[in-house]
ROSE-4610 file (N, C-alpha, C; in Angstrom, 1 decimal, always signed):
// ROSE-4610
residu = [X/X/X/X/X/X/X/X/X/X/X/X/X/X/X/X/X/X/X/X/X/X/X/X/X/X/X/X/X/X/X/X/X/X/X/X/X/X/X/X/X/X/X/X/X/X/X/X/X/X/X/X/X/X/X/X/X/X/X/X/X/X/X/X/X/X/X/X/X/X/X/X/X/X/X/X/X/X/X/X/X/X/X/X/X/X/X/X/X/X/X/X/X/X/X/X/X/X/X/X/X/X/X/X/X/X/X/X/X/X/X/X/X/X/X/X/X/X/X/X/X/X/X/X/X/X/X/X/X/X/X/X/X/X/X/X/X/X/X/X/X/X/X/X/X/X/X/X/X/X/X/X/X/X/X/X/X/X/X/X/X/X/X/X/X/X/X/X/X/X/X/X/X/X/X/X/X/X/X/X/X/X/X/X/X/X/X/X/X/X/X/X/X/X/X/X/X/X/X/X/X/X/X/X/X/X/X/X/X/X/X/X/X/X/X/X/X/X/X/X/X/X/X/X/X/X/X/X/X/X/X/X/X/X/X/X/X/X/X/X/X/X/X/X/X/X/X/X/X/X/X/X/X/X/X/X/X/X/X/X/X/X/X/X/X/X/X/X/X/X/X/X/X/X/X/X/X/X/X/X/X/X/X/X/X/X/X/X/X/X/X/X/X/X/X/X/X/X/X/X/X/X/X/X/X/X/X/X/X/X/X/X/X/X/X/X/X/X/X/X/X/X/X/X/X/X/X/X/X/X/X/X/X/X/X/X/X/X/X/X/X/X/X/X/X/X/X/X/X/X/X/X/X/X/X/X/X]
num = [1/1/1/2/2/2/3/3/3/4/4/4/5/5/5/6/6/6/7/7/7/8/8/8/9/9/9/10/10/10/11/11/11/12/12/12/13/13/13/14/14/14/15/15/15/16/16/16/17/17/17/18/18/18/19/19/19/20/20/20/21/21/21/22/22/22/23/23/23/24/24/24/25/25/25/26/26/26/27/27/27/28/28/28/29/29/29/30/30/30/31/31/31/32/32/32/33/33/33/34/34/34/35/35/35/36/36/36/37/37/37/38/38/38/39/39/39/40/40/40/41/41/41/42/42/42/43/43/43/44/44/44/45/45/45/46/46/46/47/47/47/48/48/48/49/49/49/50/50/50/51/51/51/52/52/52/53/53/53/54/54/54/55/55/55/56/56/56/57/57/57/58/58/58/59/59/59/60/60/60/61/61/61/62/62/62/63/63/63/64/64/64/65/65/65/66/66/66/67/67/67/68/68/68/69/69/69/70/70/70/71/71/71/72/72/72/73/73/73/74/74/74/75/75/75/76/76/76/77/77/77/78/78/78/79/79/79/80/80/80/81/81/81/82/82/82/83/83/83/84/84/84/85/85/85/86/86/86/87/87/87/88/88/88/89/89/89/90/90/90/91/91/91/92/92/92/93/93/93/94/94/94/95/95/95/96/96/96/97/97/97/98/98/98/99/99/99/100/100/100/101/101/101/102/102/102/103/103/103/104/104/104/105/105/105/106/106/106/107/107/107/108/108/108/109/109/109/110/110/110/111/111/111/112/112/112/113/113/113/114/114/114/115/115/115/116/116/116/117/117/117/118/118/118/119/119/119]
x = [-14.5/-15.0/-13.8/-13.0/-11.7/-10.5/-10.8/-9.2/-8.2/-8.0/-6.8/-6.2/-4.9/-4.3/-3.4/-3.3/-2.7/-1.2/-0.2/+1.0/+0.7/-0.1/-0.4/-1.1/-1.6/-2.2/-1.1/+0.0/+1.2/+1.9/+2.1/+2.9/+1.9/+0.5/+0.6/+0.7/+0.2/+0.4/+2.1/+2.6/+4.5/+4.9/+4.4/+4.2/+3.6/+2.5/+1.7/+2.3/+3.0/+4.1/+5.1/+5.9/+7.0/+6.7/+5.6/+5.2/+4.6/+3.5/+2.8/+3.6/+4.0/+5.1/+4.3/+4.9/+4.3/+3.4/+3.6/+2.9/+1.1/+1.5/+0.3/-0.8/+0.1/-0.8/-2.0/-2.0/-3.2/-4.4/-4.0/-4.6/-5.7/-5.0/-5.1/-6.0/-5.8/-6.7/-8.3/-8.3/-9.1/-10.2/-9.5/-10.4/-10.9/-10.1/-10.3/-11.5/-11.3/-12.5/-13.8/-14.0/-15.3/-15.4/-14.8/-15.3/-16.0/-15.4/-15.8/-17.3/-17.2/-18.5/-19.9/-19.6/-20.0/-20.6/-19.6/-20.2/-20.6/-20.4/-21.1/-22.9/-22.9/-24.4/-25.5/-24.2/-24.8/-25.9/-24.7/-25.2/-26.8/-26.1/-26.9/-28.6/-28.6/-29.7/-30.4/-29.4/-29.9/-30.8/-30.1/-30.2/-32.2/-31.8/-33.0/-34.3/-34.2/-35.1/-35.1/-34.6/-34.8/-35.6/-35.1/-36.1/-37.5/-37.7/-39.3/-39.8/-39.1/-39.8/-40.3/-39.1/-39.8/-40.5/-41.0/-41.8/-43.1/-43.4/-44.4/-45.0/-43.8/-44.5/-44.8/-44.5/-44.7/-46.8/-46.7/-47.8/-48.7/-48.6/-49.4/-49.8/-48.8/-49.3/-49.8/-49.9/-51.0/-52.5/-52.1/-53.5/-54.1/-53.6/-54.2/-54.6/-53.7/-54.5/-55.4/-55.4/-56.9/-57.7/-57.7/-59.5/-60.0/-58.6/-59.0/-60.0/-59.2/-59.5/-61.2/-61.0/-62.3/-63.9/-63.2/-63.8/-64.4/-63.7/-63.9/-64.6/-64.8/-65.3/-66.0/-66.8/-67.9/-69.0/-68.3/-68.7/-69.1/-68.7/-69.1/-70.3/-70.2/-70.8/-71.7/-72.5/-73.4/-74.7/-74.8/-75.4/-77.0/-77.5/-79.3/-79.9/-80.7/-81.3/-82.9/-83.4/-84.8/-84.9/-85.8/-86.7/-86.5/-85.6/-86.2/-85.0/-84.1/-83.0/-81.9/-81.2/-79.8/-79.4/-78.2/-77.5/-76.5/-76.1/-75.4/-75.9/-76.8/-76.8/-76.3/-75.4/-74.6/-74.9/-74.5/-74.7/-74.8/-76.1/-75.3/-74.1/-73.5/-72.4/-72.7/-71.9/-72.2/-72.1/-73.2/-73.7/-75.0/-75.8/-76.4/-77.6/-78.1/-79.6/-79.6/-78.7/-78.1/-77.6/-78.2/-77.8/-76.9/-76.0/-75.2/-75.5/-76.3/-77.1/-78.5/-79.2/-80.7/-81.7/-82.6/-83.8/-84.2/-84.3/-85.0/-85.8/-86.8/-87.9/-86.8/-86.2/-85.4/-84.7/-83.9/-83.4/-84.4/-84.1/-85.0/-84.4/-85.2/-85.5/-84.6/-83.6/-83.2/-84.3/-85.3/-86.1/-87.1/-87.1/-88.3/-87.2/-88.1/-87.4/-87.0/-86.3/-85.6/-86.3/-87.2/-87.5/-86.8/-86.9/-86.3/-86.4/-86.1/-86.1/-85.5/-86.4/-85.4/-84.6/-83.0/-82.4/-82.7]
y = [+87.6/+88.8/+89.7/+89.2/+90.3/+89.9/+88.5/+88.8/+88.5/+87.9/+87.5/+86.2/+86.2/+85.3/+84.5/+83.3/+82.4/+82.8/+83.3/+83.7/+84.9/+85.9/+87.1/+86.9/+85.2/+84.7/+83.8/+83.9/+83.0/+84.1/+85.3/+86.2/+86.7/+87.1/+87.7/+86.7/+85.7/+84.2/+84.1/+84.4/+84.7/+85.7/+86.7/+88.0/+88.5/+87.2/+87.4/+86.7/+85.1/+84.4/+84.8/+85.8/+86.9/+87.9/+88.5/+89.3/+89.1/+88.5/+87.9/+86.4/+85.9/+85.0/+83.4/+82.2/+81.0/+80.4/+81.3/+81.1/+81.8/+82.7/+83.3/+83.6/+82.9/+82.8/+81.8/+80.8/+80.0/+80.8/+81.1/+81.8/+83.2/+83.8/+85.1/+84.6/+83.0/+83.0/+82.3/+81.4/+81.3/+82.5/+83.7/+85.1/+85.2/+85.3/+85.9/+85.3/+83.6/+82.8/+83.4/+83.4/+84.1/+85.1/+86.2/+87.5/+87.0/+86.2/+86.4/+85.7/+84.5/+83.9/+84.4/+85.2/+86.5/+87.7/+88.4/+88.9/+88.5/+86.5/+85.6/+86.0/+85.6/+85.6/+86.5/+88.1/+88.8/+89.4/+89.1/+88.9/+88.1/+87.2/+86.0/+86.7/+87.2/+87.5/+88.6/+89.2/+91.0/+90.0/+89.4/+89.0/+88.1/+87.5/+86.7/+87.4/+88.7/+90.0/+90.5/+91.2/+91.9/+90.9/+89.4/+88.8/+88.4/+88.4/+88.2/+89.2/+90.8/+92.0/+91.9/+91.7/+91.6/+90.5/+89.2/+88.4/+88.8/+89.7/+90.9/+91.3/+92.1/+93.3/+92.7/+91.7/+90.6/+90.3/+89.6/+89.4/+90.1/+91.5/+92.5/+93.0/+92.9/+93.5/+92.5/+91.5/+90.0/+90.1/+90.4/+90.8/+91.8/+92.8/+94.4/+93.6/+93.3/+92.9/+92.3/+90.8/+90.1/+90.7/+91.7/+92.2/+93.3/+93.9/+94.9/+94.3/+92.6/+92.3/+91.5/+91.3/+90.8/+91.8/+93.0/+94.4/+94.6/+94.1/+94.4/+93.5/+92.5/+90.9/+91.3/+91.8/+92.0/+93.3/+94.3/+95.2/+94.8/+93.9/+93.4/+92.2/+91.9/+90.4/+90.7/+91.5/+91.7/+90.7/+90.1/+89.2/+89.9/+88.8/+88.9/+88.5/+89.1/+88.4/+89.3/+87.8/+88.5/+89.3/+89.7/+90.6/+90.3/+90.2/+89.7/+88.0/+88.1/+86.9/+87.1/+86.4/+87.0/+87.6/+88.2/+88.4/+87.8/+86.9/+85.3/+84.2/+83.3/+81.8/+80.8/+80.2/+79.4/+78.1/+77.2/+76.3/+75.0/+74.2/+73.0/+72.2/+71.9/+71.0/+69.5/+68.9/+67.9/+66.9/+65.9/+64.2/+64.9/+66.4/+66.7/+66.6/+65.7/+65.6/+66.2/+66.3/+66.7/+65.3/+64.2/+63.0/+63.5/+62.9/+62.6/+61.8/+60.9/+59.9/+60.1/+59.5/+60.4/+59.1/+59.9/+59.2/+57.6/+57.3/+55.9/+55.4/+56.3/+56.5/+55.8/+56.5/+56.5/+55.2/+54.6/+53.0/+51.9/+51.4/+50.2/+49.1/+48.3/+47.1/+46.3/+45.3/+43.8/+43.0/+43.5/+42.1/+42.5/+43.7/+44.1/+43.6/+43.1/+43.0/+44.3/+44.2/+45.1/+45.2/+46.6/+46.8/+47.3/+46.1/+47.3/+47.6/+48.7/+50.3/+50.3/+50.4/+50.9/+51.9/+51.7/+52.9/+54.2]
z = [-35.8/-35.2/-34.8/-34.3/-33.5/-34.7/-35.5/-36.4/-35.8/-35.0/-34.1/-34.8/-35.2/-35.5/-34.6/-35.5/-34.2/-33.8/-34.1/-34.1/-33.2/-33.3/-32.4/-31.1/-31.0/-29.9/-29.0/-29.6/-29.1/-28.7/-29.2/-28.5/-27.5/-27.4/-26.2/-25.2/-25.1/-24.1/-24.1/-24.9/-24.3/-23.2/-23.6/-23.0/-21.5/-21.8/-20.2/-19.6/-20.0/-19.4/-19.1/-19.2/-18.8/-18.1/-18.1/-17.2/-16.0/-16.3/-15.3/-14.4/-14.9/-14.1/-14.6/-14.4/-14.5/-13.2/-12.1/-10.6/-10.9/-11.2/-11.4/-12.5/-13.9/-15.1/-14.7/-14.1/-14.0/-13.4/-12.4/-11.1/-12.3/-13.2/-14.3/-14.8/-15.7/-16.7/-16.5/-15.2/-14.1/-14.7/-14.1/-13.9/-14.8/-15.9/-17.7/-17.7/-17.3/-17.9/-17.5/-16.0/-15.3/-15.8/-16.1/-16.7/-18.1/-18.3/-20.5/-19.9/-19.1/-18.8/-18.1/-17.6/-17.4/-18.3/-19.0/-20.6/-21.3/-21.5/-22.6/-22.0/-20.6/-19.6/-20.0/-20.0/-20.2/-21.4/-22.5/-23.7/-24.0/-24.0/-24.1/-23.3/-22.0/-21.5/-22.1/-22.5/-23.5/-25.0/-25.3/-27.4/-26.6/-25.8/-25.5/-24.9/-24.5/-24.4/-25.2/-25.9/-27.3/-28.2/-28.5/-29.4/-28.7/-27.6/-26.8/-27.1/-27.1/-27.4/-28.9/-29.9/-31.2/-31.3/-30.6/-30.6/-30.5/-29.5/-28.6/-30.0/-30.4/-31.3/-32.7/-33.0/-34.3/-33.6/-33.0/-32.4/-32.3/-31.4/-31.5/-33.2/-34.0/-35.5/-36.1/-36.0/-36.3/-35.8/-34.4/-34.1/-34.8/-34.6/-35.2/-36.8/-37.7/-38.6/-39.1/-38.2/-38.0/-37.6/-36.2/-36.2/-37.2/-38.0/-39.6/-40.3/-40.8/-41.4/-41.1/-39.8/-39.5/-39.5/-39.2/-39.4/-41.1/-42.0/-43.1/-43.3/-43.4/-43.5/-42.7/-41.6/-41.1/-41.5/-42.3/-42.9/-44.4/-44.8/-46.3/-46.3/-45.2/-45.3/-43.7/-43.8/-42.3/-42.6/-41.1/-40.8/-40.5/-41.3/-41.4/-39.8/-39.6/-38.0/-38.3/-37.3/-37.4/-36.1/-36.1/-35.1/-33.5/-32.8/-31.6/-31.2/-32.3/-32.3/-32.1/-31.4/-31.2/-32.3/-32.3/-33.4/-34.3/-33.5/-33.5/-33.8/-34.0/-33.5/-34.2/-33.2/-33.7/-33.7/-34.8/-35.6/-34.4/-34.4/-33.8/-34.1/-32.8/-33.4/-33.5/-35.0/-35.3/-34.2/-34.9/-33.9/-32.6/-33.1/-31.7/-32.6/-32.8/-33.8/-34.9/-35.7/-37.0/-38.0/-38.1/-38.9/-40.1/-40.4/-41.7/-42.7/-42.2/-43.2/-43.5/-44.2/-44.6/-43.6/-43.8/-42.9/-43.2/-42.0/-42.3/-43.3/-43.7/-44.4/-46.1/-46.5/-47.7/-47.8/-46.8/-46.9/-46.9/-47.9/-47.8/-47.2/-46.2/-45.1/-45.6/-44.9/-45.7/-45.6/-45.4/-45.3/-46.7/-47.3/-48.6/-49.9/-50.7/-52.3/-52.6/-53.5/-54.2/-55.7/-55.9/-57.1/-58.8/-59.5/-60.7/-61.5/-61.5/-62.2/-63.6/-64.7/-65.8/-65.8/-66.6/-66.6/-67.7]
């Protein structure tokens, strides 16, 4: 990102070592650190709201699309209703007096012979 080489990272650390003194570089870089950690926070809090925003607005254009589409799909395919019925009614849900298997009437007994049928 910044391009900093290591030789140009040894002179300014020479530099702040002569200027700043050997008493007081610790105490300096201490600081440096909390600021950068600080700027990293800040960052970091900005990038993490900007992507919940475009999360937001991803979302909202999903929506808008689905009820289009459902708009259309409701306009092609309009539902029959009689006179006096909801406009809706919805399906029992399966195991509520809706068998999967066929009537008793159709199985034959273990206890009856079994008749056979030419093929």
């Amino acid at each position: 990102m910044f391009d900093i080489a290591p030789t140009e990272l040894m002179l300014v650390a020479l530099v702040a070592l002569v200027v700043i003194g050997p008493k007081d570089l610790p105490r300096l870089m201490r600081v440096v650190g909390q600021w950068v950690a600080r700027a990293r926070g800040m960052a970091r809090h900005f990038r993490s709201g900007f992507d919940e925003m475009i999360r937001q607005s991803e979302i909202e254009e999903m929506e808008r699309k689905w009820a289009e589409e459902n708009a259309r799909i409701m306009r092609e395919h309009p539902m029959m209703r009689e006179e006096g019925a909801p406009a809706m009614t919805p399906l029992p849900p399966p195991g509520d007096g809706a068998p999967d298997s066929p009537p008793a009437a159709d199985v034959p007994a273990a206890d009856t012979p079994a008749v056979d049928r030419p093929a």
